[in-house]
RODOFI-80196 format. One line per field, with one value per residue (C-alpha): residue in three letters; chain; x, y, z. Coordinates in steps of 0.05 Angstrom, whole numbers. Layout:
residues N
r c(ALA_...);
c c(A_...);
c1 c(X_...);
c2 c(Y_...);
c3 c(Z_...);
//
This chain:
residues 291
r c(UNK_UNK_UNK_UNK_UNK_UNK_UNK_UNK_UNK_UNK_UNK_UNK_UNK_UNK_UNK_UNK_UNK_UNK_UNK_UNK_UNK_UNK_UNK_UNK_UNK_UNK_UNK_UNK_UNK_UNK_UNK_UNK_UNK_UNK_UNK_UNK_UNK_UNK_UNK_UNK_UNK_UNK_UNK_UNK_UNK_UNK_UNK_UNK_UNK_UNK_UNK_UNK_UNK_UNK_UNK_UNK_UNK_UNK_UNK_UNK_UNK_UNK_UNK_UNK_UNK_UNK_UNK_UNK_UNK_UNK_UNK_UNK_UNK_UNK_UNK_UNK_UNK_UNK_UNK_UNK_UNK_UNK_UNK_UNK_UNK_UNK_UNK_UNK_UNK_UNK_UNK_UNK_UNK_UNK_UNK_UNK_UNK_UNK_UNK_UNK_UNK_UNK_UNK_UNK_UNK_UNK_UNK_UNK_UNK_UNK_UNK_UNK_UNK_UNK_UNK_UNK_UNK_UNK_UNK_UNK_UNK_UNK_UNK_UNK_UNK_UNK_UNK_UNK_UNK_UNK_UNK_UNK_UNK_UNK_UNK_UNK_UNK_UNK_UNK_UNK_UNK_UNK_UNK_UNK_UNK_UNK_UNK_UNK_UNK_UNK_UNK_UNK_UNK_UNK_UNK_UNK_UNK_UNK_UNK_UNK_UNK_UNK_UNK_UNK_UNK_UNK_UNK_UNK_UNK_UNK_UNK_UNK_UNK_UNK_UNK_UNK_UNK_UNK_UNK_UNK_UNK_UNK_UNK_UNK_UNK_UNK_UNK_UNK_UNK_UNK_UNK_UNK_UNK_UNK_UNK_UNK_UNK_UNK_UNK_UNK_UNK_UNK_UNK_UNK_UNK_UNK_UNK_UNK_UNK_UNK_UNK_UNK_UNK_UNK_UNK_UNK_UNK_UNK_UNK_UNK_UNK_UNK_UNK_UNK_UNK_UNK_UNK_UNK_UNK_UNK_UNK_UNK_UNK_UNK_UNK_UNK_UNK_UNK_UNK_UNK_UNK_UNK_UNK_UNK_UNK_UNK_UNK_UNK_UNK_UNK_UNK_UNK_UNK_UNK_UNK_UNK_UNK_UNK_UNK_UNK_UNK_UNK_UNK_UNK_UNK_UNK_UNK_UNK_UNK_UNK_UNK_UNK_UNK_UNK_UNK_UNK_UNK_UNK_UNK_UNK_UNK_UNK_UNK_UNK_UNK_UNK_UNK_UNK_UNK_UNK_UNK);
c c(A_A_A_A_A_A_A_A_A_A_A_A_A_A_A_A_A_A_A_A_A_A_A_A_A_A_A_A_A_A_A_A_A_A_A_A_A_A_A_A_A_A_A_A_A_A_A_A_A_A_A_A_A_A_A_A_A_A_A_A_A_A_A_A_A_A_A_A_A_A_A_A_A_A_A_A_A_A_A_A_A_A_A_A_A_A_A_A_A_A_A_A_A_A_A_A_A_A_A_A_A_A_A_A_A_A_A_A_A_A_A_A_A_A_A_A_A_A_A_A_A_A_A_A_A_A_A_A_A_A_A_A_A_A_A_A_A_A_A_A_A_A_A_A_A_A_A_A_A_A_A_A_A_A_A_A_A_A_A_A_A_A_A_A_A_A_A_A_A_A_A_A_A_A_A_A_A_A_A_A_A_A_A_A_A_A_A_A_A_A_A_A_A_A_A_A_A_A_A_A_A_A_A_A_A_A_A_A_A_A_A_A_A_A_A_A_A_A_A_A_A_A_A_A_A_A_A_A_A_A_A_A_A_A_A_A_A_A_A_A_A_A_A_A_A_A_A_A_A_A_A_A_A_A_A_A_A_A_A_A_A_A_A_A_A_A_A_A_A_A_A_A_A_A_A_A_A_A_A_A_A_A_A_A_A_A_A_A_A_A_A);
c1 c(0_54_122_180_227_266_238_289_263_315_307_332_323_400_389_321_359_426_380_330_400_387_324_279_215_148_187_158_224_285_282_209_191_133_97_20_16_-55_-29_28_-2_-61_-3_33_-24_-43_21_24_95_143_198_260_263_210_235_190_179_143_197_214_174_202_169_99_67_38_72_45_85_129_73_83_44_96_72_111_109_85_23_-33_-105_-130_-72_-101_-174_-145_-109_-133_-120_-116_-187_-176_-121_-131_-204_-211_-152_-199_-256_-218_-188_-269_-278_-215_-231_-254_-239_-182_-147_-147_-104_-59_-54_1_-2_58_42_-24_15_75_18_14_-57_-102_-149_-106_-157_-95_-67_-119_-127_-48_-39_-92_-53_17_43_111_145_214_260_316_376_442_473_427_350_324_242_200_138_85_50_126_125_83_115_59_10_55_120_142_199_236_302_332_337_290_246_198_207_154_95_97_64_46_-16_-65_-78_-129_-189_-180_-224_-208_-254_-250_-311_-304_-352_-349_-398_-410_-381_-338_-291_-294_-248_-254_-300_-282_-245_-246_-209_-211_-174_-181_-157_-192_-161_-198_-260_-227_-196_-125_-102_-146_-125_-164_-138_-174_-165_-184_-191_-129_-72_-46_-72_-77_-80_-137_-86_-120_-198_-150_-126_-193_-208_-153_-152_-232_-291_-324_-397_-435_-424_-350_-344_-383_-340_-285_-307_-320_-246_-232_-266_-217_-161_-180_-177_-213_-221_-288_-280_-322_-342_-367_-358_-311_-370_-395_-324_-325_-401_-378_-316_-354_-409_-365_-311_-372_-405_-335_-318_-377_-379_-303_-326_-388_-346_-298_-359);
c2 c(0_45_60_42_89_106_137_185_222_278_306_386_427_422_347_361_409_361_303_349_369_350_352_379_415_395_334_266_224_251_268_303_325_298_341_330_275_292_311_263_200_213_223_165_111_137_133_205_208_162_193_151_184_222_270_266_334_303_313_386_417_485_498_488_542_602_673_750_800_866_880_812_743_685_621_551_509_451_493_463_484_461_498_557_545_536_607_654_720_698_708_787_788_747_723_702_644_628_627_573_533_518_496_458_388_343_346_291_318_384_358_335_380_434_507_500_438_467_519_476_425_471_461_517_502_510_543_575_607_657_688_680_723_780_779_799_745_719_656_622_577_548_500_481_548_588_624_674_705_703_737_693_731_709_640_606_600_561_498_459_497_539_592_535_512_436_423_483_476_525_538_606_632_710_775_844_846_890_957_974_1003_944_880_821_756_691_652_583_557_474_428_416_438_401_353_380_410_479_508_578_618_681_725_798_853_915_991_1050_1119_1184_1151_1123_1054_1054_981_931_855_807_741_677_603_547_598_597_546_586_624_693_768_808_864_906_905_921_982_1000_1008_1042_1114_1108_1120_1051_1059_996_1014_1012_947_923_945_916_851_847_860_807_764_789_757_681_627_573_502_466_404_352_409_463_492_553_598_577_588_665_685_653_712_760_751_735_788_835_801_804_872_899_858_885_962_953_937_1000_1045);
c3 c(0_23_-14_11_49_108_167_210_280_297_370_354_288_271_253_222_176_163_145_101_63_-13_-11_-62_-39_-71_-107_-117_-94_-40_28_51_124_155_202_225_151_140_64_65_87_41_-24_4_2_-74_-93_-113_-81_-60_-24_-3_60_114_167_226_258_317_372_359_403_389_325_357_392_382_412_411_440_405_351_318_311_312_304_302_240_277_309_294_272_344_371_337_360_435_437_483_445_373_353_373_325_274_266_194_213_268_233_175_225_251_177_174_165_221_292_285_224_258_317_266_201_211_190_155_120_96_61_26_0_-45_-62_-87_-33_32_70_118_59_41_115_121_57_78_140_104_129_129_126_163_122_153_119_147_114_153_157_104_109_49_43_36_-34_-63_-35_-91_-155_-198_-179_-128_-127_-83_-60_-24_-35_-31_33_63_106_147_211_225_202_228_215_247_295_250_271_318_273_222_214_176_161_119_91_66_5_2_-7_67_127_155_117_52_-2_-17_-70_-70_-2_7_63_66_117_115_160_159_160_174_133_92_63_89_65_26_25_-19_-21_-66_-52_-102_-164_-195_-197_-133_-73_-100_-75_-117_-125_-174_-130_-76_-104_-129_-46_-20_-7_-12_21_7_-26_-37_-114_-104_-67_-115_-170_-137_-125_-195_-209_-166_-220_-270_-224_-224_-268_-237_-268_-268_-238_-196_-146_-187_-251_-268_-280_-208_-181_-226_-189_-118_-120_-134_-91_-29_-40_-34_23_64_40_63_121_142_123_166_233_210_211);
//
């Protein structure tokens, strides 16, 4: 059932890193690191990869966790989307990755699936990805040779490829604790709710200066072959007063930014009217709180 390979179980990131050396991230064969395997096992089984070896990630207890403190967010690789359920403060800061982690899956694979893994699946439908990215946030890779931070809008590089060099791996997801009159807020579309693959997500943030639209962040899961910032509607919002007409107008650029597939789920046209009418619905939704 499974292919064959060798299992190693470092106890500190140093030998994580020296026995993650030559490998190739997002590659079918090499040296992989196994974190929460909710993706993993699943590729494993269908034969989709077949690694020679698997790093296990399960003793390094360092790169789990969840920290706020000096302006920042810092969260462990390893943290979990129960982790992020079970934090005291995060929903204040952060509530559209609250609000996907509820959506995320079952209550078992949400013990297990990783924030980090979510995001170097690579899969158009990460539901972490699109709250992550309205967020600005930024991500930790670590190799023998030393650490290096890549913004996560620079991380994806096409459909399961990624910023990530051999022997990589991530260490932190990070990013600044929005300002104080901001709001931001994530809506997943699937077929049901829980244990389902993403239709269409949608996460929005947005700050409000003087009456105004200081920053606009539209991010769109399982639309294109990546996770995607709407970076034209977002312009269309900032430095504005936002007037039903203009959201509207905006969400309908969003449109213009996706190229979603039809596939077993829903059609592309489906996929085209879902970002538009969400985008608006969160827009609005984010504007309302700011008002």
């Amino acid at each position: 059932m499974y292919a064959d390979f060798d299992l190693v179980i470092p106890e500190t990131l140093d030998e994580a890193l020296e026995a993650l050396a030559g490998a190739v991230g997002g590659g079918n064969g090499g040296t992989q690191p196994l974190a929460g395997g909710t993706n993993m096992i699943v590729d494993l089984r269908a034969r989709r990869v077949a690694p020679s070896r698997l790093v296990g990630l399960g003793r390094l207890d360092g790169l789990r966790g969840i920290r706020i403190a000096d302006g920042r967010v810092r969260m462990g690789a390893r943290t979990t989307m129960s982790d992020i359920l079970r934090h005291p403060d995060l929903a204040g800061h952060a509530p559209s990755l609250v609000d996907q982690a509820r959506v995320f899956g079952g209550q078992m694979v949400r013990n297990a699936a990783t924030v980090a893994g979510n995001i170097c699946s690579g899969s158009p439908a990460a539901d972490a990805v699109p709250a992550l990215l309205a967020l600005d946030a930024e991500v930790t890779l670590a190799s023998p040779s030393g650490t290096r931070v890549v913004p996560l809008s620079e991380f994806f590089l096409g459909y399961k490829r990624d910023a990530r060099a051999p022997g990589e791996l991530m260490t932190e997801i990070a990013w600044d604790i929005p300002p104080a009159h901001s709001s931001n807020r994530f809506y997943k579309l699937a077929l049901r709710k829980g244990d389902a693959i993403t239709v269409v997500g949608v996460a929005v943030a947005l700050a409000a200066e003087d009456g105004k639209c200081g920053t606009a962040r539209i991010a769109l899961g399982a639309v294109a072959p990546i996770v995607k910032r709407a970076t034209a509607a977002e312009a269309m919002l900032c430095g504005q007063a936002l007037t039903p007409e203009l959201i509207d107008a905006a969400a309908r650029q969003a449109v213009d930014d996706v190229d979603p597939i039809d596939d077993i789920r829903a059609s592309a046209e489906y996929r085209r009217h879902c970002v538009h009418a969400l985008t608006r619905r969160l827009v609005t939704q984010a504007w309302e709180r700011l008002t």
